[in-house]
TIRO-2110 file (N, C-alpha, C; in Angstrom, 1 decimal):
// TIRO-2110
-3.3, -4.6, -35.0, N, 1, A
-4.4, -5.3, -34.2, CA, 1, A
-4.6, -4.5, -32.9, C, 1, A
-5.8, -4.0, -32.6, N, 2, A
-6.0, -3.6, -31.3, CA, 2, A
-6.2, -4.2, -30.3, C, 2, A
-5.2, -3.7, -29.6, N, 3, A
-5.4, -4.1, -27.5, CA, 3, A
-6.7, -4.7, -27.3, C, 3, A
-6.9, -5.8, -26.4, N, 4, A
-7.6, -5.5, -25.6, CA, 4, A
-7.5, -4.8, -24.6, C, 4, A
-8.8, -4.0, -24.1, N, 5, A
-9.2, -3.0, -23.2, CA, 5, A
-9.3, -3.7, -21.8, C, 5, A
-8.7, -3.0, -20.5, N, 6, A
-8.4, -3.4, -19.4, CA, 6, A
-9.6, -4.5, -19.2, C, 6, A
-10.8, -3.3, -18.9, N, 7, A
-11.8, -3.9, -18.8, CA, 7, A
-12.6, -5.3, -19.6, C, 7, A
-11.9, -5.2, -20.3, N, 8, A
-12.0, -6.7, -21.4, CA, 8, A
-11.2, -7.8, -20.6, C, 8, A
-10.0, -7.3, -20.6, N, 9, A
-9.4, -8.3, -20.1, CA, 9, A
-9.8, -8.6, -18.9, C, 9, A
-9.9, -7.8, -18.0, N, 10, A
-10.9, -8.6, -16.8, CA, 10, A
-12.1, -9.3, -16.9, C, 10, A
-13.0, -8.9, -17.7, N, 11, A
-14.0, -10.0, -18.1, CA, 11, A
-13.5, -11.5, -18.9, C, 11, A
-12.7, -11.5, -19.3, N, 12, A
-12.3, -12.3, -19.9, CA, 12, A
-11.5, -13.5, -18.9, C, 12, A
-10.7, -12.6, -18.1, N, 13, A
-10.6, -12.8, -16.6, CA, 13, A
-11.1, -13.9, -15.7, C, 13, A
-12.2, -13.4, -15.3, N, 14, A
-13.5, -13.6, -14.6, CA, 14, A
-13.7, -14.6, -15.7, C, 14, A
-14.3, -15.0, -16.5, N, 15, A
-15.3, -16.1, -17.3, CA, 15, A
-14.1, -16.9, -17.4, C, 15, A
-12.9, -17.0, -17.5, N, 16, A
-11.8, -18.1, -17.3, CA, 16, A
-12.0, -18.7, -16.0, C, 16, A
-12.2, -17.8, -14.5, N, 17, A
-12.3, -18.4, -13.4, CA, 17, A
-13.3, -19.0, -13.2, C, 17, A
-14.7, -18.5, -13.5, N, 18, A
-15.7, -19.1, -13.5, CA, 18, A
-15.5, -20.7, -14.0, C, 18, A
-15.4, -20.7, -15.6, N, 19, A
-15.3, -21.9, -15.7, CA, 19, A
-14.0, -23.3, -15.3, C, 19, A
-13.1, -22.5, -14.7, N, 20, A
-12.6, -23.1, -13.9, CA, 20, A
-12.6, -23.9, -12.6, C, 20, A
-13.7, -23.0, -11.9, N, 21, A
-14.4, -23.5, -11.0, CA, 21, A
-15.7, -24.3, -10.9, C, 21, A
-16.3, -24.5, -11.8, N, 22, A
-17.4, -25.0, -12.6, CA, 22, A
-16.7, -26.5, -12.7, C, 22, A
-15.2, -26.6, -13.5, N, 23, A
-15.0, -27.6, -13.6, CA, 23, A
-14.3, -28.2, -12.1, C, 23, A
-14.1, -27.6, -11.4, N, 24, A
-13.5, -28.4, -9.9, CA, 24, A
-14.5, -28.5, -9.1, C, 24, A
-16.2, -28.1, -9.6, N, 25, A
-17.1, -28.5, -8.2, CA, 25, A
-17.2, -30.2, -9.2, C, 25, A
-17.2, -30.2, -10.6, N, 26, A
-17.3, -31.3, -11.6, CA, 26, A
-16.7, -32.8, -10.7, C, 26, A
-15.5, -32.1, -10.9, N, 27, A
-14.5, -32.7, -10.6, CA, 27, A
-15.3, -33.7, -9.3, C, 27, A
-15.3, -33.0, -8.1, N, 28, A
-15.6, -33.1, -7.1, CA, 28, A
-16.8, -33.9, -6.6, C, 28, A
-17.8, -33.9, -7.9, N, 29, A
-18.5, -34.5, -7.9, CA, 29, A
-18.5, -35.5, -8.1, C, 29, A
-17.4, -36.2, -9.0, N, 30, A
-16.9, -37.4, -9.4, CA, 30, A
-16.1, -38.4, -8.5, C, 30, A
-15.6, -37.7, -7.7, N, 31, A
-14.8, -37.9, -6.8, CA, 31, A
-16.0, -38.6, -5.4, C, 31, A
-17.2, -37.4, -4.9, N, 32, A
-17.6, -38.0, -3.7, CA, 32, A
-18.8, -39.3, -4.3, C, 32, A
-18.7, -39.8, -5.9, N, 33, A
-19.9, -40.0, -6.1, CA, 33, A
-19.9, -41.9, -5.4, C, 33, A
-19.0, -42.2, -5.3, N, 34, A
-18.7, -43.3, -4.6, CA, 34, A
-18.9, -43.3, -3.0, C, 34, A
-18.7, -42.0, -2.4, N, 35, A
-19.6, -41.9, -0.4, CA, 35, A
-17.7, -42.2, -0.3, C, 35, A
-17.0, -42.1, -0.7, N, 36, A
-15.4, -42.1, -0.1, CA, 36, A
-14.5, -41.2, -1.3, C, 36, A
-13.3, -40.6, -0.2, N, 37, A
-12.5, -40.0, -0.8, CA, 37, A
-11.2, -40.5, 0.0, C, 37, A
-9.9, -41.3, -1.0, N, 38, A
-9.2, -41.4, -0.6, CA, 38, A
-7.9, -40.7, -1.1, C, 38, A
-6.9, -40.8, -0.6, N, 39, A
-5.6, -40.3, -0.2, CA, 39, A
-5.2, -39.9, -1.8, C, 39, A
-5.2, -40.5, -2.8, N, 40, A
-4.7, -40.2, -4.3, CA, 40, A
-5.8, -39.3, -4.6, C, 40, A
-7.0, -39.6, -4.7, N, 41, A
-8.3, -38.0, -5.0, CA, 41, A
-8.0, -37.1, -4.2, C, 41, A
-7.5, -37.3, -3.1, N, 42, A
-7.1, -35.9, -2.6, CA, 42, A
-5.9, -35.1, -3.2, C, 42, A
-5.2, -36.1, -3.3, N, 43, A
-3.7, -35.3, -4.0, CA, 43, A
-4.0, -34.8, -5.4, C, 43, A
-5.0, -36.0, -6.1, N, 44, A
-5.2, -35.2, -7.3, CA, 44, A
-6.2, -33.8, -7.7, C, 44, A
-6.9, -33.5, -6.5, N, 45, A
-7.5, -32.3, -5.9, CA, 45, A
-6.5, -31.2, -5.9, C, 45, A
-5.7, -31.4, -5.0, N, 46, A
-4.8, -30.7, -4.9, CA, 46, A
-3.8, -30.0, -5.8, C, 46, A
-3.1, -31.4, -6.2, N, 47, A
-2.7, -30.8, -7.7, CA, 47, A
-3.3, -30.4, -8.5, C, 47, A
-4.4, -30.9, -9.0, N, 48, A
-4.8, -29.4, -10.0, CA, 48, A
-5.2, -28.2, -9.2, C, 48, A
-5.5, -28.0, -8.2, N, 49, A
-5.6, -26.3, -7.7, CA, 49, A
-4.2, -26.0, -7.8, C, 49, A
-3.1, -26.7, -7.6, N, 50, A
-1.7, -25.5, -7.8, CA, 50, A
-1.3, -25.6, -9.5, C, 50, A
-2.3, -26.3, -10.3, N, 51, A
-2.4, -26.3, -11.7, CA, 51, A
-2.9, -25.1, -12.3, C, 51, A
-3.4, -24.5, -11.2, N, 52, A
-4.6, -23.7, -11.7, CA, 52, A
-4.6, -22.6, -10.8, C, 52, A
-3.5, -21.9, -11.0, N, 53, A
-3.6, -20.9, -9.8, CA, 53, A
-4.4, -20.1, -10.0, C, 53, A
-4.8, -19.3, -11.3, N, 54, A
-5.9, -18.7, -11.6, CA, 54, A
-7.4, -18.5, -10.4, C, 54, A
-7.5, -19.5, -9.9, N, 55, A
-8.5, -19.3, -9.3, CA, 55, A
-8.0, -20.2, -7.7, C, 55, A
-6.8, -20.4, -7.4, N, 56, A
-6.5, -20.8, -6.1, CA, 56, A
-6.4, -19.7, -5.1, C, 56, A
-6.5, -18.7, -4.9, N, 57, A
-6.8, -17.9, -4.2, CA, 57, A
-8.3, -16.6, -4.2, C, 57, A
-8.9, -17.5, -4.8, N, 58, A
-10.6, -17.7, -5.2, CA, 58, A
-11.5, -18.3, -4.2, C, 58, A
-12.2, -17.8, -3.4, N, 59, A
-13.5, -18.7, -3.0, CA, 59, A
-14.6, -19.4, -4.1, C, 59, A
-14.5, -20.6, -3.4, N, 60, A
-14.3, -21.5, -2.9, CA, 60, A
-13.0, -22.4, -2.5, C, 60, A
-12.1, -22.3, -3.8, N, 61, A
-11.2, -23.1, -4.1, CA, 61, A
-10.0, -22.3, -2.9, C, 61, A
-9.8, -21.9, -2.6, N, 62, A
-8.9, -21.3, -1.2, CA, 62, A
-9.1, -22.0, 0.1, C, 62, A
-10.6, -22.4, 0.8, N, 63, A
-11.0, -22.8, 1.7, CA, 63, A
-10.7, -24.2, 1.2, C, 63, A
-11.1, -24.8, 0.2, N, 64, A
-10.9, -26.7, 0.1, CA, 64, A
-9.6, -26.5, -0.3, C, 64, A
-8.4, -25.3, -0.5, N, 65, A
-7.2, -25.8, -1.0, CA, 65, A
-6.4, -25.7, 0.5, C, 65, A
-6.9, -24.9, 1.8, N, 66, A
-6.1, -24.7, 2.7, CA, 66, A
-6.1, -25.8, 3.8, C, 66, A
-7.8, -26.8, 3.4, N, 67, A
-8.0, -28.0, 4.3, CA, 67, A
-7.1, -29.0, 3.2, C, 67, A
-7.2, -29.1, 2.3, N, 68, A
-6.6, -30.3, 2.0, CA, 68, A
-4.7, -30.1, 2.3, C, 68, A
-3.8, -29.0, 1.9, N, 69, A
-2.6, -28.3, 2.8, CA, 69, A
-2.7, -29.1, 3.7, C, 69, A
-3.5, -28.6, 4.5, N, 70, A
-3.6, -29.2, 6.1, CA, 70, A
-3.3, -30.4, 6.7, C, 70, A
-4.0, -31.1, 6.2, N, 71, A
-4.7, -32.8, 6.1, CA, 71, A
-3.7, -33.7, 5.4, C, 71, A
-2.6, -32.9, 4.3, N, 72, A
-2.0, -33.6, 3.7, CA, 72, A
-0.5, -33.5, 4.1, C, 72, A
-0.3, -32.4, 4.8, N, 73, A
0.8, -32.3, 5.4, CA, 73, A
1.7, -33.3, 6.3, C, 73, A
1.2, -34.4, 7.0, N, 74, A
2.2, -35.3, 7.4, CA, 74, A
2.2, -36.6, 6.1, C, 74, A
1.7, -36.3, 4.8, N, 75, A
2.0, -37.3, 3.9, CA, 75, A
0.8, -38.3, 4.2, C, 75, A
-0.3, -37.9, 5.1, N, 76, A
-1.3, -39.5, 5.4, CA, 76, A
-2.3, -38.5, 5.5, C, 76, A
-3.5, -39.2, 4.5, N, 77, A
-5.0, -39.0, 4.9, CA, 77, A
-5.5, -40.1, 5.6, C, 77, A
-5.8, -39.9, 6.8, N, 78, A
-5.8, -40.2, 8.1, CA, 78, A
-7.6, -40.6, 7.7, C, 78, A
-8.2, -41.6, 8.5, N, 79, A
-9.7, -42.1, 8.3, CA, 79, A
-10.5, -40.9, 8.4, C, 79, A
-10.1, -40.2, 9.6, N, 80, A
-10.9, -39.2, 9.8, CA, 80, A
-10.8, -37.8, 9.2, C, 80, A
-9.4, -37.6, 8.4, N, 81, A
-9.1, -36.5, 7.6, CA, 81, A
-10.3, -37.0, 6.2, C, 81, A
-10.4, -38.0, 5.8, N, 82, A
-11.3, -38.6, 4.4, CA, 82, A
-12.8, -38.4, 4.5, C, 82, A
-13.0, -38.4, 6.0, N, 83, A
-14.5, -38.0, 6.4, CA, 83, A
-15.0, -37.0, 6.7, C, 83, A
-13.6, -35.7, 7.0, N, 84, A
-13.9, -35.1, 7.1, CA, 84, A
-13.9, -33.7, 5.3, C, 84, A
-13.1, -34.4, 4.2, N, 85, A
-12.8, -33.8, 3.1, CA, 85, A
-14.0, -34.6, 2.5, C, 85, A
-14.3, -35.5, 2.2, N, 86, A
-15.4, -36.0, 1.7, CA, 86, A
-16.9, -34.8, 2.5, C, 86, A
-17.0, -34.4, 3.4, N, 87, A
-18.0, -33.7, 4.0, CA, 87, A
-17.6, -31.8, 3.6, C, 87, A
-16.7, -31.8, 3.1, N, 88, A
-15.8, -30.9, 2.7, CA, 88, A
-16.7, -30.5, 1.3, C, 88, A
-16.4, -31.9, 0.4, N, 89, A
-16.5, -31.5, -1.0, CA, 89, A
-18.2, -31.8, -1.2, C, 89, A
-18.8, -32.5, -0.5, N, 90, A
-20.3, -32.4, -0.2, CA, 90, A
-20.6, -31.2, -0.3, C, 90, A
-19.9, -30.6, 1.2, N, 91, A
-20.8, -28.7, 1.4, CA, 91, A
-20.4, -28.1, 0.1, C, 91, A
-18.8, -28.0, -0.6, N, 92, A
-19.1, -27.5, -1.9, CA, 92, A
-20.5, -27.7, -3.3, C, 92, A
-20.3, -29.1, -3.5, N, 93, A
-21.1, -29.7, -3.9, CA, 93, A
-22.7, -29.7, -4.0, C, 93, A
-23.2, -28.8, -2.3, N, 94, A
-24.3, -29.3, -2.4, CA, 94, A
-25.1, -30.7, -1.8, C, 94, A
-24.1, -31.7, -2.2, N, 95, A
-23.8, -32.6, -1.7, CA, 95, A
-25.1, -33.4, -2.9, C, 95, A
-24.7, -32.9, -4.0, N, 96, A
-25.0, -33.7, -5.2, CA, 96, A
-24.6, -34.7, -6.1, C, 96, A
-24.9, -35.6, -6.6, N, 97, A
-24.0, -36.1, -7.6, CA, 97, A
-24.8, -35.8, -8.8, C, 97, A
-23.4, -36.4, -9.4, N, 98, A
-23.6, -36.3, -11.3, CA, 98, A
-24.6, -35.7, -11.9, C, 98, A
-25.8, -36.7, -11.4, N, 99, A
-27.0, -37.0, -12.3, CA, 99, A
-28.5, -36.2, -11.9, C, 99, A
-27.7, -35.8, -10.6, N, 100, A
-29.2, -35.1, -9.5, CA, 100, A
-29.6, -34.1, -10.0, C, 100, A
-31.5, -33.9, -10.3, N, 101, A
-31.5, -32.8, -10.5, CA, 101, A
-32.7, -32.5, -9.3, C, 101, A
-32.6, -31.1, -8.9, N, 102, A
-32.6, -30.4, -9.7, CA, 102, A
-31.1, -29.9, -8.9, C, 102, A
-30.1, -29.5, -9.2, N, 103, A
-28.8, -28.7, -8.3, CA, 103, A
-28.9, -28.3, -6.7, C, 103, A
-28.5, -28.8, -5.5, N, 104, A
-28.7, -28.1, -4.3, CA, 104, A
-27.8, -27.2, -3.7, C, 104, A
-28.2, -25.9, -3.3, N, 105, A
-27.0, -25.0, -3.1, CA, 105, A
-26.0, -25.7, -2.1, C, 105, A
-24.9, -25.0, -2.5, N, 106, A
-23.6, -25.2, -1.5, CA, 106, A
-24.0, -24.8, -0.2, C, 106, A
-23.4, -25.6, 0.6, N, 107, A
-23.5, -25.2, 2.2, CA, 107, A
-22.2, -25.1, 3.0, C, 107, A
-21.0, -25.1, 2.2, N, 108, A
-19.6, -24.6, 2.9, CA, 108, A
-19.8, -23.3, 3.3, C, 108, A
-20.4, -22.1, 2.9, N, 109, A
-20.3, -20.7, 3.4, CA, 109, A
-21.4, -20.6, 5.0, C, 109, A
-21.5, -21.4, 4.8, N, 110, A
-22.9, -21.3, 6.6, CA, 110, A
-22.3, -21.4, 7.4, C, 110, A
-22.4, -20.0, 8.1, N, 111, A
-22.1, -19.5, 9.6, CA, 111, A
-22.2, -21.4, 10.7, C, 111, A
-21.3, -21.6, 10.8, N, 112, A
-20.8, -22.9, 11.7, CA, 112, A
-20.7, -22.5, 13.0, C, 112, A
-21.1, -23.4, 14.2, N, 113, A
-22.5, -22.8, 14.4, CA, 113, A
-23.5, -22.4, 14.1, C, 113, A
-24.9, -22.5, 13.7, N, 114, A
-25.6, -21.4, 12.7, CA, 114, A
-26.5, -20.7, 13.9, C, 114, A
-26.1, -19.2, 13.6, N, 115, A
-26.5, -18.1, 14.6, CA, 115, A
-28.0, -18.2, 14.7, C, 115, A
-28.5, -17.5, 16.4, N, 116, A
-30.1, -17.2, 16.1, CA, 116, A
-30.3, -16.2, 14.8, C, 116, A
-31.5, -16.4, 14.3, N, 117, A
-31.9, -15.6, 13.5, CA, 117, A
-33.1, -14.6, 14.1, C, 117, A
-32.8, -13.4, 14.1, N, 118, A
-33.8, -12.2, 14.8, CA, 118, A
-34.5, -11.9, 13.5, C, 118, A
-35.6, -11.3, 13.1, N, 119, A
-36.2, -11.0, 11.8, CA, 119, A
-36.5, -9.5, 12.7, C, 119, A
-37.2, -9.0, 13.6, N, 120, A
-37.7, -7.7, 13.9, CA, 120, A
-36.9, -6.7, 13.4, C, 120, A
-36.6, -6.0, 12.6, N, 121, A
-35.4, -4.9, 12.6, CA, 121, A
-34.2, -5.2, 11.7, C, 121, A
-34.6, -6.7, 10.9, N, 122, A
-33.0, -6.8, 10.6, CA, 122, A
-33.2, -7.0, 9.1, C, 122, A
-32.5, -7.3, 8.0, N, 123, A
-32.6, -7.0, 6.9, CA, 123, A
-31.7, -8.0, 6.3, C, 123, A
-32.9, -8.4, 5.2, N, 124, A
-32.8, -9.9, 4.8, CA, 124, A
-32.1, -9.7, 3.3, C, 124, A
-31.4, -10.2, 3.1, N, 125, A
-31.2, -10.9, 1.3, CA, 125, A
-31.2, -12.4, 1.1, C, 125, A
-32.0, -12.5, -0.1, N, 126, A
-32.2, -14.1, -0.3, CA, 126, A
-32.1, -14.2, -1.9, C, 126, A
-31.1, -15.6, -1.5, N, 127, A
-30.4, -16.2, -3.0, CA, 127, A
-31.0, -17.6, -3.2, C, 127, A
-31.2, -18.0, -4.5, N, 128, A
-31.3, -19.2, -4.5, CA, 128, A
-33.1, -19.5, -4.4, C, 128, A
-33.8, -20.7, -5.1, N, 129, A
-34.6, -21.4, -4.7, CA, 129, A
-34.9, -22.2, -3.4, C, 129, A
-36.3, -21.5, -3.6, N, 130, A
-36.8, -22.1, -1.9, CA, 130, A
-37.7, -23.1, -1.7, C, 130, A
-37.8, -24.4, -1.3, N, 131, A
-38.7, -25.4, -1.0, CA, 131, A
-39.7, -24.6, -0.1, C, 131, A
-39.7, -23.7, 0.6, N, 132, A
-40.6, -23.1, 1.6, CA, 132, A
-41.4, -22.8, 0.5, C, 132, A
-41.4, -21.7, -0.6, N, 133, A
-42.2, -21.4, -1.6, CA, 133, A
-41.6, -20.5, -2.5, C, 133, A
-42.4, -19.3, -3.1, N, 134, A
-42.0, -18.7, -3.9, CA, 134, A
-41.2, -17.7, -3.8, C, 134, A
-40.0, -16.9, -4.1, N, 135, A
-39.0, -15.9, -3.6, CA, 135, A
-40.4, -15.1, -2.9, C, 135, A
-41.7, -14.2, -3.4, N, 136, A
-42.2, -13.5, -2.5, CA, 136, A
-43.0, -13.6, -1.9, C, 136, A
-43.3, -15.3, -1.6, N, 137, A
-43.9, -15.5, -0.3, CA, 137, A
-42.9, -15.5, 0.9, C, 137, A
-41.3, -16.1, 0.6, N, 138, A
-40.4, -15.6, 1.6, CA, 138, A
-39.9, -14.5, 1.9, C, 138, A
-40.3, -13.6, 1.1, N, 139, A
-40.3, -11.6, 1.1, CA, 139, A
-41.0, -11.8, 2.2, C, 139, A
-42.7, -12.1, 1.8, N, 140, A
-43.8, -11.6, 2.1, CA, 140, A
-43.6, -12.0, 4.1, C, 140, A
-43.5, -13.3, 4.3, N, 141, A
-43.2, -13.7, 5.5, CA, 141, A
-41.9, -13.4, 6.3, C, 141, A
-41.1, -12.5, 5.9, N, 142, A
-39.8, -11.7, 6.2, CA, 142, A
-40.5, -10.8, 6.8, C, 142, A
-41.2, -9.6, 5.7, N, 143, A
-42.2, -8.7, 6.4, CA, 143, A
-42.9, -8.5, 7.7, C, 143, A
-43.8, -9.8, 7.1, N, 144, A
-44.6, -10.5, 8.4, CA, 144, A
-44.3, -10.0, 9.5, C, 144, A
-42.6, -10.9, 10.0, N, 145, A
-42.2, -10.7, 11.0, CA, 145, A
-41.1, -9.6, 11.5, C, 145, A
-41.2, -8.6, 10.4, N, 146, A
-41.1, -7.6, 11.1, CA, 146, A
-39.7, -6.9, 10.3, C, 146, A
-39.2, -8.3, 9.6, N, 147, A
-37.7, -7.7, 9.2, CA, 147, A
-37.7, -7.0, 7.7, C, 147, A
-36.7, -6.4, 6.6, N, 148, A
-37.2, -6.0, 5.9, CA, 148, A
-36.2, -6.8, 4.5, C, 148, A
-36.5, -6.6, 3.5, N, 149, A
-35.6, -7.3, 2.5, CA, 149, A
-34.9, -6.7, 1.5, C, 149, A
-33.5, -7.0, 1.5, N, 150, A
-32.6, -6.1, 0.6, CA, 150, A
-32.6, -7.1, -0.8, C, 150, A
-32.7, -6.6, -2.0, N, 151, A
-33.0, -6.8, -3.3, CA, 151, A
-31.1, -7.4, -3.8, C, 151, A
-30.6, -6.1, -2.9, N, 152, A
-28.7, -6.6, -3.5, CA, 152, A
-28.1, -6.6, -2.0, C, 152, A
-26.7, -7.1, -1.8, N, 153, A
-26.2, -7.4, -0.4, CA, 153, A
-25.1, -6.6, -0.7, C, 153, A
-25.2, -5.8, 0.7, N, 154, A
-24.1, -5.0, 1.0, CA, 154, A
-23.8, -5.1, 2.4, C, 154, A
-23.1, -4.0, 3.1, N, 155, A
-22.3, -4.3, 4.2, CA, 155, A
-23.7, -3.9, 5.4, C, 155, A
-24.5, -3.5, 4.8, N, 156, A
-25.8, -3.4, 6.0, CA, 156, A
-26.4, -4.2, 5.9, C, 156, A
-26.7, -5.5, 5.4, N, 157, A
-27.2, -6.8, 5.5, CA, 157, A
-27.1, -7.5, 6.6, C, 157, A
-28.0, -7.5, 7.4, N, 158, A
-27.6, -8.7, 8.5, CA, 158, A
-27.4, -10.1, 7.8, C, 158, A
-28.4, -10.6, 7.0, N, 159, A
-28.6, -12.2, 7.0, CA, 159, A
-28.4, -12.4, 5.4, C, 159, A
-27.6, -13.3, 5.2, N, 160, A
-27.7, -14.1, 3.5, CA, 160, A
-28.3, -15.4, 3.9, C, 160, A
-29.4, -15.2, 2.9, N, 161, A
-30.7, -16.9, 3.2, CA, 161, A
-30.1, -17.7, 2.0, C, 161, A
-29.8, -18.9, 1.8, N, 162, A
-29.6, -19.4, 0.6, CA, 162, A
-30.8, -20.6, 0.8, C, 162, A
-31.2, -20.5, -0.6, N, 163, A
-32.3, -21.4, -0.6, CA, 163, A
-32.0, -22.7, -1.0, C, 163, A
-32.5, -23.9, -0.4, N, 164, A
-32.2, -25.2, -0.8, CA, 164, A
-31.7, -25.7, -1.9, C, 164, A
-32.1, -25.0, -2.7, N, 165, A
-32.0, -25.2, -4.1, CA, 165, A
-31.3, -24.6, -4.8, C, 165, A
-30.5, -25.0, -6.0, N, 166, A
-29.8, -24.2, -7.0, CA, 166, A
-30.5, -23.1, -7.6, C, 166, A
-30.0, -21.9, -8.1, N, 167, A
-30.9, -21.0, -9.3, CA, 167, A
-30.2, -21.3, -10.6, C, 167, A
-31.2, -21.4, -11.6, N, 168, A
-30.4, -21.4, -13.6, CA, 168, A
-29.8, -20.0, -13.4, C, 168, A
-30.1, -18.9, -12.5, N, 169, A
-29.5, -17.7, -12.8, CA, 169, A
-28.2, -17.8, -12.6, C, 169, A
-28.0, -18.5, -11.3, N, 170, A
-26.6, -18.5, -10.5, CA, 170, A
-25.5, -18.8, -11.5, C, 170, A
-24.3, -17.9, -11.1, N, 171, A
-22.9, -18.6, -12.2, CA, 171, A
-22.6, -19.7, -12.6, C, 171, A
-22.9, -20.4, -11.1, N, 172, A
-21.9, -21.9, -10.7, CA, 172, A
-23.5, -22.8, -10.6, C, 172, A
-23.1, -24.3, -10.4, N, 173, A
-24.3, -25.1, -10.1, CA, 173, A
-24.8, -24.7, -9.0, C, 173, A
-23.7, -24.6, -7.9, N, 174, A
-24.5, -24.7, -6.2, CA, 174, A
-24.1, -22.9, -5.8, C, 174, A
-23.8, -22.4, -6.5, N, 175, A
-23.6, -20.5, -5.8, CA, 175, A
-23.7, -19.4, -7.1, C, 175, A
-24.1, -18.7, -6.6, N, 176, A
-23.7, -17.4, -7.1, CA, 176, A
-22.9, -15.9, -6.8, C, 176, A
-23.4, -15.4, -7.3, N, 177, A
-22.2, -13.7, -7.1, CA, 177, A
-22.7, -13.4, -5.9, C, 177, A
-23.9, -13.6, -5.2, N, 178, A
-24.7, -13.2, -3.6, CA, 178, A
-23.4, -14.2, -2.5, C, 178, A
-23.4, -15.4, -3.1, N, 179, A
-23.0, -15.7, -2.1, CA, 179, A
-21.4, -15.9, -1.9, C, 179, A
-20.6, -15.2, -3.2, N, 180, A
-19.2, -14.7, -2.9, CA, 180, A
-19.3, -13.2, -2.7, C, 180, A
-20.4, -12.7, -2.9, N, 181, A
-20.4, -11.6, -2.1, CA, 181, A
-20.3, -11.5, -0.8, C, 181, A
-21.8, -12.0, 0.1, N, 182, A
-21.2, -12.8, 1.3, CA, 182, A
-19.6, -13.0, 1.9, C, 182, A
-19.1, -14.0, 1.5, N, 183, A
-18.3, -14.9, 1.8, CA, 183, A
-17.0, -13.5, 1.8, C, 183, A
-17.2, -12.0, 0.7, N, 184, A
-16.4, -11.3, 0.6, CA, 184, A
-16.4, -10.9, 1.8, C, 184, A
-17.4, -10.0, 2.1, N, 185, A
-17.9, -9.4, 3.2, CA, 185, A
-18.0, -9.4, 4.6, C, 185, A
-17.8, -10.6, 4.4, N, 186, A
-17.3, -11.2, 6.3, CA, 186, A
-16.1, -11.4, 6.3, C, 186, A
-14.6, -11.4, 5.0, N, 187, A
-13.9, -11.5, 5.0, CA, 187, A
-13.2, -10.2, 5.2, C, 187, A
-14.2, -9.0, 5.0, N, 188, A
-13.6, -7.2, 5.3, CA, 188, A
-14.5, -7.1, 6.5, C, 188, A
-14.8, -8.2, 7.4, N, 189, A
-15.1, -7.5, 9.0, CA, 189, A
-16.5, -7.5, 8.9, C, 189, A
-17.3, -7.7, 8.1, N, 190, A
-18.5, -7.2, 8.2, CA, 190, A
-19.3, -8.5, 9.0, C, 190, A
-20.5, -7.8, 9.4, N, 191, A
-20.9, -9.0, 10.8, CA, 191, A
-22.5, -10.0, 9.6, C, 191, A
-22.3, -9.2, 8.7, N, 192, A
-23.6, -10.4, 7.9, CA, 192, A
-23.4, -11.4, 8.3, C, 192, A
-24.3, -12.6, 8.2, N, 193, A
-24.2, -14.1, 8.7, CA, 193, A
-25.1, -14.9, 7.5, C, 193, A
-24.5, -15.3, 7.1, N, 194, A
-24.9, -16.6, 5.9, CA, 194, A
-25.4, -17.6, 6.5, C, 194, A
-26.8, -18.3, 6.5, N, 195, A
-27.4, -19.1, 6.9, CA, 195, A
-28.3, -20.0, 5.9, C, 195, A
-28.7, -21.5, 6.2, N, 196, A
-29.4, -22.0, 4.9, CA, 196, A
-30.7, -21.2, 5.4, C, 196, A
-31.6, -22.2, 4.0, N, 197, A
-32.8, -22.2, 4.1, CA, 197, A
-33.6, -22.5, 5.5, C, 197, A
-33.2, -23.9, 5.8, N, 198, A
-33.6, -24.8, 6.5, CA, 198, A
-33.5, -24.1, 8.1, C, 198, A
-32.5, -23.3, 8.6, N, 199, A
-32.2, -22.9, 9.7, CA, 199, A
-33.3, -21.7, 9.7, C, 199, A
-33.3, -21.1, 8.8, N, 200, A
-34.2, -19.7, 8.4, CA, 200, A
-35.4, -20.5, 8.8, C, 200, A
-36.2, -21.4, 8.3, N, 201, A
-37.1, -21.7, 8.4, CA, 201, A
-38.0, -22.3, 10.1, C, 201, A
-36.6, -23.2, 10.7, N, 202, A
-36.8, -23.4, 12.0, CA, 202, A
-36.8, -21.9, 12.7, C, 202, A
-36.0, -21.1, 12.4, N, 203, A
-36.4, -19.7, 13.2, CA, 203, A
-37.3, -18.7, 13.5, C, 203, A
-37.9, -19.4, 12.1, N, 204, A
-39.3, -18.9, 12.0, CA, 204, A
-40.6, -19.3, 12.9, C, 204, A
-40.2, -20.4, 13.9, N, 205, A
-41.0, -20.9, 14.4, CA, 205, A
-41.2, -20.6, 15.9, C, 205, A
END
């Protein structure tokens, strides 16, 4: 029987994590669909990420496994630890339930604080569906003002736009490869800044 090829194996890899993660935004959704998260949904959060190490040192699943660590460390989810992991698994989420359509992107990756946005000179990528309008009327109004637009995101990106909305293209319900790209890229120093739609849009004004 022949090997699988490295390269196989890492794809094979990758579509395990994927769908692993797929099933923990699931999860998650089940969890906030009640508007509370208590002390046993947290633990049982928790425990399956050290179930699943596969993807525990994975974004997203790294940032909600190092708050919940955190939170759960004196043994009590505290009122205000539940309100603030319930707001936790929202930003994963989208802050969707079950049944919503159409999918609303995640907003855990947004620059907290959300930075001014300059458009003269700076250089845009945009992921995701836009309530503003069509991806190239948001090109076209990027232009406009002066900034220009990158098609793929690299380390000379100033801005990641995510649009309100989920894409069918995207891996996951609420993200795609743009926006673990991102989330890579500020994690090797780079100064991009991940911002929603909605902030993009006030700055336009």
């Amino acid at each position: 029987m022949a090997r699988m090829s490295l390269s196989n194996r890492s794809r094979t890899f990758a579509r395990i994590q994927d769908r692993l993660i797929d099933e923990l935004i699931g999860i998650s959704r089940g969890v906030i669909a009640d508007g509370v998260v208590d002390e046993q949904e947290a633990i049982f959060i928790g425990q399956w990420i050290e179930q699943h190490r596969e993807v525990a040192d994975k974004w997203p699943v790294n940032v909600l496994y190092a708050r919940l660590v955190e939170m759960l460390k004196d043994g009590i989810l505290s009122s205000d630890e539940q309100k603030e992991l319930l707001a936790t698994l929202r930003d994963l989420t989208g802050g969707s339930s079950l049944f919503q359509q159409p999918n609303r992107s995640t907003t855990l990756p947004l620059d907290k604080p959300p930075p001014e946005v300059a458009f003269d000179g700076k250089s845009f990528c945009l992921t995701g569906r836009f309530a503003f309008g069509t991806m190239l009327d948001c090109e076209e109004t990027i232009t406009e003002m002066g900034g220009t637009v990158a098609q793929t995101l690299d380390k000379d990106t100033d801005y990641l736009v995510i649009g309100e909305l989920g894409s069918p293209d995207w891996v996951h319900t609420t993200f795609g490869r743009s926006i673990e790209r991102g989330v890579e890229l500020q994690s090797q120093g780079c100064l991009i800044k991940i911002v929603s739609e909605e902030h993009w849009v006030d700055c336009l004004r």
